[in-house]
N, C-alpha and C positions, 0 to 999 in steps of 0.2 A: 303428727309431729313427734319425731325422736325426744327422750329425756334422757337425763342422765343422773343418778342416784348421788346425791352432796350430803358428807356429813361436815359438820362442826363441831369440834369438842374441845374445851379447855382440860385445865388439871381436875379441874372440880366436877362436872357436869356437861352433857350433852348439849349445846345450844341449839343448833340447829339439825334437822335430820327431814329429807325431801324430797321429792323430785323435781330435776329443774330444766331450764329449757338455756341456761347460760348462765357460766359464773366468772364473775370478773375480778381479781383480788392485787396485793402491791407485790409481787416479784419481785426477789435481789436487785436484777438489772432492768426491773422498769413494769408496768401493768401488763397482768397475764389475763388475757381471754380464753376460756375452754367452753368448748361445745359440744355433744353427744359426739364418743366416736372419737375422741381426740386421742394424740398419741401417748402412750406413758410418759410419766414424769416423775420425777421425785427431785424440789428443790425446797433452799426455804426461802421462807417469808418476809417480808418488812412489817412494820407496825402500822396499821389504817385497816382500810374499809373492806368488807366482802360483799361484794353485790351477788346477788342471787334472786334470778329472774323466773320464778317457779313456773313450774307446767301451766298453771292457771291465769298465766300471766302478771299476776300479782308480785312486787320488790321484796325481798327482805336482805336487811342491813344486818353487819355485826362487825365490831371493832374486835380485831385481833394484837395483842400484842406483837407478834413476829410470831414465827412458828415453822411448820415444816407443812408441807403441799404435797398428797399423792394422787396421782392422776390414773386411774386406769380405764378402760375403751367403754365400763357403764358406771365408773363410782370415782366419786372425788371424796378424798378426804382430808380437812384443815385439820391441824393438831397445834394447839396453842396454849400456854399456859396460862395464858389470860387471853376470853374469849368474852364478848356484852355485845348483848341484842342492842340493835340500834338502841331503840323504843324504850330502853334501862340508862343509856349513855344519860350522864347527868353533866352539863356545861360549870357550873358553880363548883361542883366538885373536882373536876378533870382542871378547873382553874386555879383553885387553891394551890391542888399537888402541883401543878406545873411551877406556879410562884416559888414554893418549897425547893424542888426541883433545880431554880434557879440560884438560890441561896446557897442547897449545896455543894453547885458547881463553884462560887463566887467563896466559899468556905472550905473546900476540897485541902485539907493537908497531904492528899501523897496523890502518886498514879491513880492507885486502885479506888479511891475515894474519887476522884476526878473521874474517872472512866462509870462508875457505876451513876455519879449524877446524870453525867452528860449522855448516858443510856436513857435514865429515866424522864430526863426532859424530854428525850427524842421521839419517846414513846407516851407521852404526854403531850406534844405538841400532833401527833401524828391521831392522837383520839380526838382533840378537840376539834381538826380538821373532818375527820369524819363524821362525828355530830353535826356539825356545819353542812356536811354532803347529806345527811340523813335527813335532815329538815329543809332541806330545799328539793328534797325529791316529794316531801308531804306536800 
């Protein structure tokens, strides 16, 4: 069976790095499937889940903030500023910032204040859905 070489990396740190046999991640315009052998790409990202289905058959998750996707015919590479292994995703805490999140929008004095909550809930609402997806594939 073909693989295809996945990295993962936020600003900080390498999350993931593997061989895989399919990775499935949120796309601009909608969920993007790539397989061994797929054709170039370079787009970005939304904020959720990154499935990656390793050579050994075995899952692993990782919540990506948004980001940008390069696909080439043996190697994918995620690039995200914020990037958390499923298995780290903590519920209580992605709930808190979301409440916060809320507040700021409900608090927003201009545009720019308004645009940056309403970023961060989105992307708060969008981890705590994939924690959700993470623990129902356990």
């Amino acid at each position: 069976m073909s693989t295809i070489r996945v990295d993962v990396v936020s600003a900080e740190e390498s999350i993931f790095s593997g061989d895989a046999k399919f990775v499935a991640l949120p796309g601009e315009a909608g969920e993007l499937g790539i397989l061994p052998g797929h054709i170039q790409l370079i787009t970005r990202i939304k904020p959720g889940a990154v499935r990656i289905e390793k050579a050994d058959g075995t899952e692993e998750f990782v919540f990506v903030a948004g980001g940008i996707l390069e696909v080439q015919p043996h190697h994918i590479t995620v690039l995200s500023d914020t990037a958390i292994r499923g298995k780290d995703l903590d519920e209580a805490k992605a709930a808190d910032a979301r409440k916060q999140a809320e507040e700021a929008v409900k608090n927003a004095k201009s545009d720019i204040d308004l645009a940056k909550a309403t970023s961060e809930l989105a992307v708060m609402a969008a981890q705590i859905a994939a924690l959700r997806k993470y623990r129902q594939k356990k």
